[in-house]
N, C-alpha and C positions, 0 to 999 in steps of 0.2 A: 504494500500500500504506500504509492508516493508521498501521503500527505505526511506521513510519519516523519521523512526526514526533514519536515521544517522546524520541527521537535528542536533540532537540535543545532539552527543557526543560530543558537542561542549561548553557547558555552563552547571557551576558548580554551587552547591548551598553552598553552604554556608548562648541675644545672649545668652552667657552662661546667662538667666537674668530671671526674673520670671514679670510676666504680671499680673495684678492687676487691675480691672473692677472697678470703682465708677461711680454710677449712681449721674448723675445731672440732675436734674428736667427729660428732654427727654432724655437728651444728652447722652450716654458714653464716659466715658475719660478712655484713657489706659495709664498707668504708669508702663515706665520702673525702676526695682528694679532696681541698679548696685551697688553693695559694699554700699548699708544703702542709697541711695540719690534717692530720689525719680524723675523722667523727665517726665512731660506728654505729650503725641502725639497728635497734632492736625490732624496729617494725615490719612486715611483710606488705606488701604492694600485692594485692588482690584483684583481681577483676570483675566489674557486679556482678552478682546472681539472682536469676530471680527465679521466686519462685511460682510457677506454674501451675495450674491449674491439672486433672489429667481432663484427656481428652475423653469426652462421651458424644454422643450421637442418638439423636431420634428414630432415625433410621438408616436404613443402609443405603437410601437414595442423597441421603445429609451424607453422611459419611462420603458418599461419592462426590457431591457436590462439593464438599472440603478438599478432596484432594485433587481437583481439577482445581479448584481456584489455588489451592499450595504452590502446583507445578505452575501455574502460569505467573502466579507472585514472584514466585525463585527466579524463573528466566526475567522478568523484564526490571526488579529490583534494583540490578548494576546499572542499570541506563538511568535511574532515576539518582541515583546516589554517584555518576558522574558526572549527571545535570548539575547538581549542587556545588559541586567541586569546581568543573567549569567556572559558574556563574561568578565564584570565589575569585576565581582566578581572571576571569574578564573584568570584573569591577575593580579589581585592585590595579592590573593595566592600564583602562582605563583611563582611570583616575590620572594615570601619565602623562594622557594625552593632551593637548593643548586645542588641536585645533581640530574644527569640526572633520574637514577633510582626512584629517589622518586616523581618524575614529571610523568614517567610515568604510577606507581601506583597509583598514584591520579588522573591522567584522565580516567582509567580503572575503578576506582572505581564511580567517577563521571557519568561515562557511563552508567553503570551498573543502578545507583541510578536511572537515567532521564530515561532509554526506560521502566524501570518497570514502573515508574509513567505515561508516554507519549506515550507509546506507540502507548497500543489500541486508543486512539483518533486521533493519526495521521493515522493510517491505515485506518479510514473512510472518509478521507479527499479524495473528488474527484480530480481529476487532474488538472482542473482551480484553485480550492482551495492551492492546493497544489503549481501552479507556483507562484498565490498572493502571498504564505507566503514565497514562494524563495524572490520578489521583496522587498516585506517588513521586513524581514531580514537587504538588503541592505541598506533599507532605516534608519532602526534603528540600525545599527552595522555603514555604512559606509564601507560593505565589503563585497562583496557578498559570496554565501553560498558557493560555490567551493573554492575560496581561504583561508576563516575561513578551513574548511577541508584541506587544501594542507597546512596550518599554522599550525595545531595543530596535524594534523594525519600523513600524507605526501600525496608528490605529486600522487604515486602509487595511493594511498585509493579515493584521491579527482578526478583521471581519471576515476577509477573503476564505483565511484557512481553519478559523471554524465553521463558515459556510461549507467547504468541502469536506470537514472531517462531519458534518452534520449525516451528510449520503451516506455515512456508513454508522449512523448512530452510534456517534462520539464525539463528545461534547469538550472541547480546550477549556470551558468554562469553569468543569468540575471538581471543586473542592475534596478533601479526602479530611472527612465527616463520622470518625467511629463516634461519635456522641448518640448521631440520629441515625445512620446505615446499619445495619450489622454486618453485612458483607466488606466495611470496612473498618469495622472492629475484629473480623476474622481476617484480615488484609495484620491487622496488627499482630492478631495472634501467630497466624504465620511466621512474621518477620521477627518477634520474640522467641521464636525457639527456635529458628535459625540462626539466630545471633548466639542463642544460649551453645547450639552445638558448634558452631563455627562454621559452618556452611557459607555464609551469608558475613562479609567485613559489615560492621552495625557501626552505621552512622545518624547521630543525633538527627532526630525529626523537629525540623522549625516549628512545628504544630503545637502547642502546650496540651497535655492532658496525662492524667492519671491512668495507667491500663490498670492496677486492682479496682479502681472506681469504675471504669466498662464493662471490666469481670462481671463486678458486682449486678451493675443493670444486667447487662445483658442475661447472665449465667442464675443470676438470683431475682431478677425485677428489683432492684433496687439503681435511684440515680446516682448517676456521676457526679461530682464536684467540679462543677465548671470554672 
C-alpha cells in the first residue's frame, strides 16, 4: 500500500566515569573511577518488572482474536518506535537550520533516504497493520500521524493523505486511546510483555497512563485514573 510510505517523510536519520569489576569471594563490587578516587556501590541496577496479569480468554474465538492482533502488534511496533527516534533526531537538526531553504532540502533529502529503505515493507503491510502503526505512532511520538504530516509537510499534503488512507479505512487521524478502546488496551498488553521478555526494545510511550488502572477497568470494571 503506497500511502504507507508517507508515514514516514517524517523522521530523519541521522557518568563520565569508568566501572571496574573486583571479585570478592561470591560477591561483585563495582567501583566508581571519578578523577583517581575510587566509591564502591553497594546497590544493584535492576531493570522494571512488572507484574502481569495471567492471560485468560472468553473464548477460543478471543483467544484467536488476541493473537492475531499480538502478531501484527510485534511486526509493525519497530516502525513506530523509529518514528519516534527519527522525529528526535529531525527536530534536534533542525533546530540547526537557519534558513527556510535549507530545511526544506533536508527533508526532501530525508524522504528520499527513508521510502528507499521502507518502502517495500510498508506496502505489505495489511490494512489492520497498517491502522496499528497509525495508533502507535501516537503513542510513541504523542502526535498522531496527520498532524506530524500537516507539521512538517503542510496542511494540503496531510488532507490529501488521509483522504487516500481513508479508501482503505484508515484513518492518520487516530489517537491510541487504551482509556476508551480495549483493543488498545490489548495493543498495550501486548507491548508489556514483550518488553517484559525482550522480544520487543521498550520505549517510553508519550501517552500518560497507568496500565494496572486499565487492568483494573478493563479486567475488573473498574476506572482508570486519568
Amino acid at each position: 500500500m503506497n500511502l504507507f510510505k508517507y508515514l514516514f517523510i517524517l523522521f530523519p536519520f541521522i557518568l563520565i566515569a569508568q566501572v571496574n569489576e573486583i571479585e570478592q569471594d561470591t560477591t561483585t563490587v563495582e567501583y566508581l573511577i571519578i578523577e583517581g578516587d575510587s566509591i564502591p556501590r553497594t546497590s544493584i541496577d535492576l531493570d522494571e518488572v512488572m507484574l502481569l496479569h495471567k492471560l485468560e480468554f472468553d473464548s477460543r474465538e478471543d483467544r484467536i482474536r488476541y493473537l492475531i492482533l499480538r502478531r501484527k502488534t510485534i511486526k509493525v511496533y519497530p516502525y513506530a518506535k523509529l518514528a519516534a527516534e527519527r522525529l528526535d533526531s529531525m527536530n534536534a537538526r533542525m533546530a540547526t537550520l537557519k534558513k527556510n531553504r535549507d530545511k526544506k532540502r533536508y527533508t526532501k533529502r530525508v524522504q528520499k533516504y527513508i521510502e528507499g529503505e521502507f518502502s517495500d515493507e510498508l506496502k505489505k503491510m495489511t490494512r489492520t497493520e497498517g491502522q496499528i502503526l497509525v495508533k502507535l505512532i501516537h503513542r510513541q511520538t504523542g502526535t498522531t500521524a496527520f498532524d506530524l504530516i500537516k507539521e512538517l509537510r503542510s496542511g494540503w499534503r496531510a488532507f490529501w493523505y488521509n483522504t487516500t488512507a481513508s479508501m482503505f479505512d484508515i484513518s492518520l487521524k487516530r489517537e491510541f486511546d487504551p482509556f476508551n478502546e480495549k483493543e488498545d488496551y490489548l495493543i498495550e498488553d501486548i507491548l508489556q510483555r514483550n518488553f517484559q521478555s525482550g522480544r520487543l526494545d521498550r520505549q517510553k510511550s508519550a501517552i500518560e497512563f497507568d496500565f494496572y488502572d486499565l487492568t483494573d477497568k478493563w479486567l475488573h470494571s473498574k476506572s482508570p485514573k486519568k
